[in-house]
Structure formats: C-alpha cells, structure tokens
C-alpha positions in Angstrom: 54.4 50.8 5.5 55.1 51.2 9.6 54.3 53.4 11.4 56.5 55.7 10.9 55.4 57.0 7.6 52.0 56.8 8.4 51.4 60.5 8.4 52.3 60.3 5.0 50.5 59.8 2.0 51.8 56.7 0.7 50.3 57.9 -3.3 52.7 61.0 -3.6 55.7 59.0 -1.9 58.7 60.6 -3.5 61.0 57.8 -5.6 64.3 60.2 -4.9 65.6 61.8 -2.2 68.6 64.2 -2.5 69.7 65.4 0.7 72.9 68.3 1.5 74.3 67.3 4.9 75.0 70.3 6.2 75.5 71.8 9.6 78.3 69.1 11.1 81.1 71.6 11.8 78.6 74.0 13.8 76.7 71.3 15.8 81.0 70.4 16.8 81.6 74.2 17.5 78.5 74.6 19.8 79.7 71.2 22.2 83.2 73.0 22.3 84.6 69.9 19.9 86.4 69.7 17.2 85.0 69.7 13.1 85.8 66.2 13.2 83.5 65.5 15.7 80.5 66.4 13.7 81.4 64.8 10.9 82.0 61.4 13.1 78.8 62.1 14.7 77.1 62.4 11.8 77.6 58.9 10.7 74.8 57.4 12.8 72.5 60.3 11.7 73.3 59.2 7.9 72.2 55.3 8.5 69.1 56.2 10.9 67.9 57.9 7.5 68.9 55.2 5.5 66.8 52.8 7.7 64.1 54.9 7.5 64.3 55.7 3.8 63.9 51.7 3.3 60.6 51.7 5.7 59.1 54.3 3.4 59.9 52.1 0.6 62.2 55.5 -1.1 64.0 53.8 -4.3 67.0 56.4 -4.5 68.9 58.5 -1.6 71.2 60.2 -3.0 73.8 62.3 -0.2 76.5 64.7 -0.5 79.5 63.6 1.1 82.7 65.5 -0.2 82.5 68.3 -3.1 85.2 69.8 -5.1 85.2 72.7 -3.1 86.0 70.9 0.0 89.5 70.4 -0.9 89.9 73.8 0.4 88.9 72.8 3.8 92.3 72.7 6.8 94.1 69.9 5.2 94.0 68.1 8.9 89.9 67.9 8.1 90.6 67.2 4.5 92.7 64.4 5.9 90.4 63.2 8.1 87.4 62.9 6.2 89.9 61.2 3.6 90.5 58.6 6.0 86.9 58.4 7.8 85.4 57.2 4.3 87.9 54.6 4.0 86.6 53.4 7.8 83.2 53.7 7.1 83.3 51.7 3.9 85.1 48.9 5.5 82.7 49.2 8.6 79.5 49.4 6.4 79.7 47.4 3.2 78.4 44.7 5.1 75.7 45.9 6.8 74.0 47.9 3.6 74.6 44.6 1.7 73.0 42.4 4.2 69.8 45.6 3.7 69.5 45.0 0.1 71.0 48.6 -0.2 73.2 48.9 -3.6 76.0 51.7 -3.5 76.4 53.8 -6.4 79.6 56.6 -6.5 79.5 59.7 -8.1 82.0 62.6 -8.9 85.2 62.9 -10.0 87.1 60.2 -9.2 90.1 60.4 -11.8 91.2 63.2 -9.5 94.5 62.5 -7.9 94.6 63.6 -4.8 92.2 60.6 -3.4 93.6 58.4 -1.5 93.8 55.2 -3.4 92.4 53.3 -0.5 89.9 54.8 -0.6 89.3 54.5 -4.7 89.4 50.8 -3.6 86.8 50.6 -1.1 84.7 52.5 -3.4 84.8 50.3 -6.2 84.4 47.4 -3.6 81.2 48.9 -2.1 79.8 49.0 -5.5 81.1 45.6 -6.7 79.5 43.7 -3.8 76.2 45.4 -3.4 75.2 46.1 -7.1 73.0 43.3 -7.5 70.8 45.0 -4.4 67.0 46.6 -5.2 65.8 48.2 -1.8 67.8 51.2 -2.3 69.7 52.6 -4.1 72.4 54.3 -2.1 74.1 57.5 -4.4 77.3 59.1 -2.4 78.0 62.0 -4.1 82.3 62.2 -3.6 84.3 64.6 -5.0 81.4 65.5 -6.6 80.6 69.1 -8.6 77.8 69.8 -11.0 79.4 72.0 -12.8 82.5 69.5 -12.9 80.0 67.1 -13.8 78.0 69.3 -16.5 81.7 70.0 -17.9 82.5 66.5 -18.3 79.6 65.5 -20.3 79.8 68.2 -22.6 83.6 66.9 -23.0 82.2 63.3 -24.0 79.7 64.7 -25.9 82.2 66.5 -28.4 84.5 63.8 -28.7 81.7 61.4 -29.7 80.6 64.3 -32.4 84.1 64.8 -33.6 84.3 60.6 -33.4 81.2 60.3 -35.3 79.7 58.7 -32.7 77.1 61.6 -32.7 75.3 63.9 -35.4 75.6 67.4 -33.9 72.3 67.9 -34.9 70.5 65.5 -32.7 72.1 66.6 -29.5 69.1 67.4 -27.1 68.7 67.4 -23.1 68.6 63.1 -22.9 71.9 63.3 -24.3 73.1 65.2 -22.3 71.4 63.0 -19.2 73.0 60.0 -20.7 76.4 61.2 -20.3 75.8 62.1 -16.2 78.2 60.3 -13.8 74.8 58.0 -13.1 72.5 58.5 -16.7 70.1 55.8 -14.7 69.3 58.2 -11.8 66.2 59.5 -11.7 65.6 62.9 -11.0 65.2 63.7 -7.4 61.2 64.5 -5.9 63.0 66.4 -3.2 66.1 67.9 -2.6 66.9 68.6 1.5 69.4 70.9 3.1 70.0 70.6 6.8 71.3 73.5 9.0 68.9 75.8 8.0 71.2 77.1 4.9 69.4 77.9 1.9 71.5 77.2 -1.2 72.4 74.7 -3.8 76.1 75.1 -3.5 77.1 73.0 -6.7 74.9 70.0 -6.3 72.6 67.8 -8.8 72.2 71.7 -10.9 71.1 69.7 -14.0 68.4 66.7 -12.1 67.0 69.2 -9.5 65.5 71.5 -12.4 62.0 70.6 -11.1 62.9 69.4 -7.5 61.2 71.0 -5.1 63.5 72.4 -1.8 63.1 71.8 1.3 65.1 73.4 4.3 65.5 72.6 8.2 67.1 74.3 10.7 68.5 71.2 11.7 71.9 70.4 12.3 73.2 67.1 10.4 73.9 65.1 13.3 70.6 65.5 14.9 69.0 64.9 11.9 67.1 61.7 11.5 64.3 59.0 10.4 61.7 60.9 11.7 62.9 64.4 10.7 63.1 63.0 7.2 59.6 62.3 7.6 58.5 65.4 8.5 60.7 66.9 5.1 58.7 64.2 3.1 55.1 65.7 4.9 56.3 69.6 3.5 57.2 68.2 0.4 54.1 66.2 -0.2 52.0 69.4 1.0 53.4 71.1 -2.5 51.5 71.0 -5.6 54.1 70.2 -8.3 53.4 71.8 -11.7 56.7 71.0 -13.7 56.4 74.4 -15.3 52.5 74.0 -15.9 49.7 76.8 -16.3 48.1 78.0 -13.1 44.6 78.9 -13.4 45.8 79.9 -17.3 48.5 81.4 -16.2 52.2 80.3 -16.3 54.1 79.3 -13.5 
C-alpha cells in the first residue's frame, strides 16, 4: 500500500465503497456560479477518489450520479448533466481502461427520456472495460431503490407465474439475484458528502448492515485523502451485523 493509506489498517480495509455525491449545487452557489459549475467541478474530485480507491486496493466503488428523482431538477440542469455524462464517457473510457477499472451501470435504463447517446456510451464503457479487475467502477444512473426493489419483485412474479420459481422457496438471495448488479457485494461503507444526513433512495436493500459515514464536505472538494479519513471513522466502528452486545441485542 502507499503512503497514503498508511494510517489505515490494511486488515479491516473495506471491499465496497458506496459514496452519495452530494453538495455540488451549493459549493456553485457559494463562488456566485452556476449549478452546472459544481457538477463540472466535481468531475476531477470523482477520479482523485478513484485513484485513490485503487492505491487502497478498494474492489468496488460504487457512486450516485443521476436518481429518478432528479428528473425534477430545471430541465436546463437536467439537460446538462444529460449531456456532461455523454462527454465524460467519451473523455474517460480510455483512461479507466488503461487503470484496469471495469465500469458497471445501474438503474433504470429502459426509461425513455435518456438520451440515446448517452445509452450508447454506456454500453460502450462497459463493453470495453469489462474484462478489467482493479476496480470495479458502479455508476449508479437513473438509479432508484425502490425502482429497483420494484423491479425485482416484477421478475420475481413472472418467473413464479412462468414456473421458473416455486413460490415457496423465494427468500432474501432471490431477491439479491434479481438486483440491477446480483454480483455486487454489499457495501462496508456508505459516504455522503455535504454534511446531509440521509439515504435519499439509494442501495436501501445492500446498505442493511452498512455502516454511515457523513462529512461536511462539499463534493467538489472532496478527495483521495478525505476518503481516507472516511475509511479511518469507518474502521474505528465495531461492526456487529445485528450481534449480541455483552448478551444483549443490538
């Protein structure tokens, strides 16, 4: 490991990282700029932790980018973010390839109001880098749990009423294994910038046993060493999965 995780205890190194970038829109607000300028200047805070999640030797990072909510954003952001994913795909396919990073999508992606272009550099992204092992790199677009949570239930009943599936064996790893990604492993940790402290839709069913972590800080001053410091609370928790205390239930 460098130096950078070497406050860490390299034994209790979480294998997933969620993370809820929050806190772009306000960090624009307080320079006098527009939303959009948060958003675009959270870009280089997003790949400083992806650097820095490969030096730790983190398997999965998995990021909210877009919810379903969002959509209810000004359409001039909506736009814009519509069209900054497409740029940043074509600008850093490359780059995560040539990292070893593979790039896994997930959310509803049948919905029609995204761009096509932007369907295609998805599928691209994931075509060219899925052969990668250093990291695994989860963008969570359009995404929803409860959309999510919904949608497996769906394919869960049409495989009972199929056949496909005796009603009777239906337990929580079928339910995993109709997920957007059933090979995602639950994440260690899940971090929310900005000093917010909620879930807002995100990863409800994998962050049962996550433990939370919140900073103050805004997204785009977030980076490779802040992530560290998340790591360092999370690692001071002692993670009981619903265990006795002393006898006594959590």
């Amino acid at each position: 490991m460098s130096d950078l995780g070497h406050t860490l205890d390299r034994d209790r190194m979480p294998r997933h990282v969620a993370i809820i970038m929050d806190g772009n829109g306000r960090w624009a607000n307080a320079r006098g700029l527009h939303r959009t300028a948060g958003h675009a200047r959270g870009e280089p805070a997003l790949f400083d932790v992806v650097h820095g999640a490969l030096e730790l030797g983190i398997e999965w990072l998995t990021v909210y980018t877009f919810s379903t909510e969002n959509w209810g954003r000004d359409p001039d952001e909506v736009a814009f973010l519509m069209e900054f994913n497409v740029d940043l795909l074509e600008r850093r396919r490359d780059e995560l390839d040539e990292l070893g990073v593979r790039v896994i999508f997930i959310g509803d992606h049948d919905d029609e109001r995204i761009p096509p272009a932007v369907l295609d550099r998805m599928r691209i992204a994931e075509e060219k880098t899925a052969g990668n092992t250093n990291l695994n790199m989860v963008y969570a677009f359009n995404y929803g749990s409860r959309t999510e949570l919904a949608a497996a239930a769906k394919a869960i009943a049409q495989d009972a009423v199929a056949g496909l599936i005796d009603v009777a064996t239906i337990d929580e790893d079928t339910i995993a294994d109709h997920l957007y990604c059933p090979d995602m492993p639950d994440p260690d940790v899940l971090i929310r910038t900005s000093g917010e402290q909620r879930i807002s839709n995100y990863l409800l069913w994998q962050i049962a046993y996550s433990e939370l972590v919140f900073t103050p800080v805004l997204w785009p001053d977030f980076d490779r060493h802040e992530l560290v410091r998340c790591i360092a609370e999370y690692q001071s928790r002692d993670r009981r999965f619903g265990g006795a205390i002393d006898g006594v239930a959590e």
